[in-house]
C-alpha positions in Angstrom: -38.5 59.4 -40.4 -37.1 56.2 -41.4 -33.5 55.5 -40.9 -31.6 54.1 -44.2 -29.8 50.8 -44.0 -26.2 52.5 -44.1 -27.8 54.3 -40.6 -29.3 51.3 -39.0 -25.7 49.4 -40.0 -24.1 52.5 -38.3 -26.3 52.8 -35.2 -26.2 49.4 -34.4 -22.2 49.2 -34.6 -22.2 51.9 -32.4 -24.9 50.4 -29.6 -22.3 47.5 -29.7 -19.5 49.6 -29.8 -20.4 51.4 -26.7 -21.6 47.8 -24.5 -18.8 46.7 -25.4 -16.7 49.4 -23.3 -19.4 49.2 -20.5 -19.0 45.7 -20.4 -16.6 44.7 -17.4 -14.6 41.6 -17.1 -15.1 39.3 -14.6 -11.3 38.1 -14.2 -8.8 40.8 -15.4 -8.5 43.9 -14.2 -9.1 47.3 -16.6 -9.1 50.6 -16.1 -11.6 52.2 -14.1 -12.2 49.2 -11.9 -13.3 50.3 -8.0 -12.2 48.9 -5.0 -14.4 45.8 -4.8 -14.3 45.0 -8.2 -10.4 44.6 -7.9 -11.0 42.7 -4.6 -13.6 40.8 -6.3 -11.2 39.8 -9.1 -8.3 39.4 -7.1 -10.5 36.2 -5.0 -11.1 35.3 -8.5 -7.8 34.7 -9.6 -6.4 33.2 -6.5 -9.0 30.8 -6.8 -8.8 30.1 -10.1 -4.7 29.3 -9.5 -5.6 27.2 -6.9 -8.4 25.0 -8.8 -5.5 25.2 -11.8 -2.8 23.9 -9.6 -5.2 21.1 -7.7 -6.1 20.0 -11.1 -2.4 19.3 -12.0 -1.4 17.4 -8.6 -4.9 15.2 -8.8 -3.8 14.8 -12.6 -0.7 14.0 -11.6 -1.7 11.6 -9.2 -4.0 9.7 -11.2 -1.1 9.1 -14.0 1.0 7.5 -11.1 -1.9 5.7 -10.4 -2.5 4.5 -14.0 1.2 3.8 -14.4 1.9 1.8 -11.5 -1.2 -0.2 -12.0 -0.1 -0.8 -15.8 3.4 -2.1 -14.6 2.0 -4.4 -12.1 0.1 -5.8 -14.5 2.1 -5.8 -17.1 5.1 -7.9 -14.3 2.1 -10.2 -13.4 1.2 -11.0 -16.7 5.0 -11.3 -17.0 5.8 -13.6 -14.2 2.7 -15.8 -14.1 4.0 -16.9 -17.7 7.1 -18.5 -16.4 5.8 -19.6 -13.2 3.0 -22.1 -11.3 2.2 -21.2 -7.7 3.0 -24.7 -6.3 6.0 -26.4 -4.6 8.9 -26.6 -6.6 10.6 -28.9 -3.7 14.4 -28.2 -2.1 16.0 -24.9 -2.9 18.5 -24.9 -5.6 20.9 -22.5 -6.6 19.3 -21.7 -10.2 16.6 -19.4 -10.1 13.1 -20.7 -11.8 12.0 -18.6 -14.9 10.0 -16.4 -13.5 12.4 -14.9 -11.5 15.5 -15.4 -13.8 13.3 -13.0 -15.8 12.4 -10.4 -13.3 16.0 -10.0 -12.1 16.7 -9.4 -15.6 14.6 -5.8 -14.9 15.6 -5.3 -11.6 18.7 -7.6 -9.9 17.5 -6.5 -6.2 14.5 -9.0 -7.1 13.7 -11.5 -4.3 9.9 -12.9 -5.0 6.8 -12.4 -5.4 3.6 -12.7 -3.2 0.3 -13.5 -3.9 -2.9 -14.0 -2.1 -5.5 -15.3 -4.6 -8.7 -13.4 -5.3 -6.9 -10.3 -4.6 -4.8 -7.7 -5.6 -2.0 -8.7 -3.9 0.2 -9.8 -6.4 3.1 -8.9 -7.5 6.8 -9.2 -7.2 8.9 -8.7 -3.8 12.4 -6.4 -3.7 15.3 -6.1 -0.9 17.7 -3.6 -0.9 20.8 -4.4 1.6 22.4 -0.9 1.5 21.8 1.8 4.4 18.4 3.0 2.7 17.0 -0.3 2.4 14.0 0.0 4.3 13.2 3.5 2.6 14.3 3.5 -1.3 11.0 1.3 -2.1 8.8 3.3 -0.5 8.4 5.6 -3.7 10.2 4.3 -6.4 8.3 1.5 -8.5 9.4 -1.6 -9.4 11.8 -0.1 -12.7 13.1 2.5 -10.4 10.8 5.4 -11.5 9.7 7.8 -8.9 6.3 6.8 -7.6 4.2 7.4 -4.5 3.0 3.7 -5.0 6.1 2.4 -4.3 7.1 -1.7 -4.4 6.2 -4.3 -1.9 9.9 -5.1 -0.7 11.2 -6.9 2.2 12.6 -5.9 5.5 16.8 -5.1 4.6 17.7 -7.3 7.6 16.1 -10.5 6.4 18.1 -13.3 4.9 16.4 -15.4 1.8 18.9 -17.2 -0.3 18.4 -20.8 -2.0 19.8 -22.4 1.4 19.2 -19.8 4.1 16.0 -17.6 5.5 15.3 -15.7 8.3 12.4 -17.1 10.9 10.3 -14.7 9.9 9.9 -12.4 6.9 8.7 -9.5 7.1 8.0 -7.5 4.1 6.3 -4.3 4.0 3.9 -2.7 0.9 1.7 0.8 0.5 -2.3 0.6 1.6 -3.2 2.1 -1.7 -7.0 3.5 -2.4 -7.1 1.7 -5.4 -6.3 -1.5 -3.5 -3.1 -2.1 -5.2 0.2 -3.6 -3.4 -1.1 -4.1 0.5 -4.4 -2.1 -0.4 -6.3 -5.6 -0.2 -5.1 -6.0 3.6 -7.8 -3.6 4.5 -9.9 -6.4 3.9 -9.2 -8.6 6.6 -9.7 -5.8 9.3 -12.2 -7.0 11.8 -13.7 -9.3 9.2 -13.2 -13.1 9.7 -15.5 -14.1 7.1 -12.8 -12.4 4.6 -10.1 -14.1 6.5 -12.2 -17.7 5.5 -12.2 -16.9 1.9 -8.6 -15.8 1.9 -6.4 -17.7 4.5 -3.2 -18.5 2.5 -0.7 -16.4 1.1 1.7 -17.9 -1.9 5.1 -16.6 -1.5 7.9 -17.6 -4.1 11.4 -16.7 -3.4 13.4 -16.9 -6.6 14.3 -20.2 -6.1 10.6 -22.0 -4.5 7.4 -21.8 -4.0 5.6 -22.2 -0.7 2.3 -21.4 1.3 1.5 -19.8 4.2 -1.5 -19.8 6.4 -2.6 -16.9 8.0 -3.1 -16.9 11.8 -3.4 -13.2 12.9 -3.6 -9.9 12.3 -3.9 -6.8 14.0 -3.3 -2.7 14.3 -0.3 -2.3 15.3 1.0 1.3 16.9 4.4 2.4 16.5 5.6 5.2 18.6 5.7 4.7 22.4 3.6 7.6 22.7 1.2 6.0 21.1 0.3 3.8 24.3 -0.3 4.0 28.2 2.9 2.4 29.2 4.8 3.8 26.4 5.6 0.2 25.4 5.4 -1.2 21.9 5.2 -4.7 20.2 8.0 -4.0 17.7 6.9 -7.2 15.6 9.2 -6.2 12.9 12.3 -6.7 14.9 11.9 -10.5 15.3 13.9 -11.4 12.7 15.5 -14.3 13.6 14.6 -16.0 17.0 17.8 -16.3 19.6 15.6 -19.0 20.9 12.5 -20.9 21.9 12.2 -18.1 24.7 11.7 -15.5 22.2 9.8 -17.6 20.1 7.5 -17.8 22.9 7.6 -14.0 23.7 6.5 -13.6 19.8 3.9 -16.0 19.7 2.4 -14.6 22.7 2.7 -11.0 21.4 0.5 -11.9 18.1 -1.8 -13.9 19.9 -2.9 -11.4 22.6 -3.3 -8.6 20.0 -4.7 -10.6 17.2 -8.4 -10.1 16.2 -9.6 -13.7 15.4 -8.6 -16.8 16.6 -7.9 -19.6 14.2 -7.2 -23.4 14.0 -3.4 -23.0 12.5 -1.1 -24.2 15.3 2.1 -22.8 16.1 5.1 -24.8 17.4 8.8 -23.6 17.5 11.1 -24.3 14.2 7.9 -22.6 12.1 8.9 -19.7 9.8 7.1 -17.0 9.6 6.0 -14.3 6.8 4.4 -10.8 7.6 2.8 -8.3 5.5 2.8 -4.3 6.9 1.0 -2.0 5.7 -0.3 1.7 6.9 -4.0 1.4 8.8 -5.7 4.5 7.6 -7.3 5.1 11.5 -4.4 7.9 12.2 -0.9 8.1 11.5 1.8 5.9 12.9 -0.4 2.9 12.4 0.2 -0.4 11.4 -1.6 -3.2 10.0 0.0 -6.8 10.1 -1.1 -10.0 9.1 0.9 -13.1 9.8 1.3 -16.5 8.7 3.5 -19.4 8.9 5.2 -21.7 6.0 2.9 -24.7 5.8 5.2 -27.8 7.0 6.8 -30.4 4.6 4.4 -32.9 3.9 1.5 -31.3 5.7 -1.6 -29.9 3.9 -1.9 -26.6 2.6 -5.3 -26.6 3.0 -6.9 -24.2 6.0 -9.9 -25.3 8.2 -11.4 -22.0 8.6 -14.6 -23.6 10.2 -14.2 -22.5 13.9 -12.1 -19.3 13.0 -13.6 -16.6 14.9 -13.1 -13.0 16.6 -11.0 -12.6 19.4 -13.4 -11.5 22.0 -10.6 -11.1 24.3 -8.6 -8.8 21.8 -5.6 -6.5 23.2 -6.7 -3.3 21.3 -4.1 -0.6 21.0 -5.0 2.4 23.4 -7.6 3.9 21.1 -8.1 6.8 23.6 -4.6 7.7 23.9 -4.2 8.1 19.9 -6.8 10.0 19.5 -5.6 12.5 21.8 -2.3 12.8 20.5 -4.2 13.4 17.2 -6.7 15.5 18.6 
């Protein structure tokens, strides 16, 4: 016997009526749920809170990211406005443009640095109270909290319009997205990079000079780190007591450096280094220096005999690894 269309109406209401209170949900938990199907959905939800909660600190991440890149580009665009890359002759007391501006944004404004071709530019900060060396490290350029941190230089070093320290040594974040020092990778075991890129532009608020590069190496820096629990503390030259520890710092670099290049050396030369983290394990260093190119000398590099140091003191590899397992 047929069914009417009020009874099909009815008995199909009630087919979904009833699947409806079989069916069983995958992620809450309901009445009449056994043991494993409240284990099961108790691994669900842990899971599921942790996808939620990596998704916010990878979000998270990637806004820093955006933001920091945005600000150095909108500084560069900033600075490069008021400012040419060149010599600007003796230091004077009145800032150029450039920098009159950027200290308008932030006062603990020393420079910028530059290496052309690269993303290494953008502007240089110093901090002279207690946290100097550590307030940077996360805080972006306008003083926002930000893993990316800004490139500043060493709190000991001196850099007025009459006065610098021999050497410079200012310190930026190896970023993945090659921001600040994330370009220094680069040169790693890689002189033919080091041929296209062998100068650095550094302005101070008050000039413009060069620098050519000369070395660069991984540098530990914990004593445990080595065999003979000695370090090259390359960051504590700041200013040389003499041409004895001149020497001691010359010879330091050049043992450990991994190419070998045409710039010469000679006491009186000032000196500017870049540090950054090398991503090998932690407590690493990566360093390049260079040296202010002379008054009246060329600013040009001959990079055509620059080569690898075949001779290279390597940092005790073996030890490191054990310490890191």
């Amino acid at each position: 016997m047929a069914l009417s269309k009020d009874a099909k109406k009815a008995y199909k209401k009630a087919v979904k009526a009833k699947n409806k209170r079989q069916r069983k949900h995958w992620l809450f938990f309901r009445k009449g749920d056994g043991v494993k199907e409240i284990f099961s959905k108790l691994i669900t939800q842990v899971a599921l809170v942790v996808l939620i909660g990596c998704g916010v600190v990878l979000g998270n991440e990637a806004r820093l990211s955006l933001s920091a890149q945005f600000l150095s580009k909108s500084l560069t665009d900033l600075y490069h406005t008021f400012i040419h890359i060149e010599d600007k002759g003796d230091d004077n007391a009145d800032p150029m443009p450039g920098a009159k501006r950027l200290l308008q944004d932030n006062p603990e404004t020393i420079g910028w640095v530059r290496i052309a071709d690269t993303k290494v530019d953008g502007p240089v900060v110093q901090r002279k109270s207690a946290d100097g060396n550590e307030y940077y490290l996360k805080r972006s350029f306008d003083g926002k909290n930000n893993k990316a941190g800004t490139i500043f230089l060493d709190m000991r070093a001196t850099l007025t319009y009459s006065k610098r320290s021999d050497q410079l040594v200012i310190y930026g974040h190896n970023q993945k997205d090659r921001t600040m020092f994330g370009d220094l990778y680069n040169y790693k075991n890689n002189v033919d990079y080091y041929k296209k890129h062998p100068v650095i532009d550094f302005s101070s608020n008050y000039r413009s000079d060069k620098y050519k590069i000369f070395a660069y190496f991984v540098a530990p820096v914990t004593p445990n780190q080595t065999r003979d629990g000695v370090i090259f503390d390359y960051h504590n030259y700041i200013n040389f007591s003499g041409k004895a520890q001149y020497t001691d710092f010359v010879n330091h670099v050049a043992l450990r450096s991994q190419i070998i290049t045409d710039v010469d050396l000679e006491y009186g030369d000032e000196f500017l280094t870049l540090s950054t983290c090398s991503n090998e394990y932690d407590n690493l260093r990566f360093v390049v220096f260079s040296r202010k190119v002379r008054k009246g000398e060329d600013a040009s590099v001959d990079v055509g005999t620059a080569r690898m140091n075949p001779n290279v003191k390597e940092p005790d590899w073996d030890v490191i690894r054990r310490q890191y397992g």
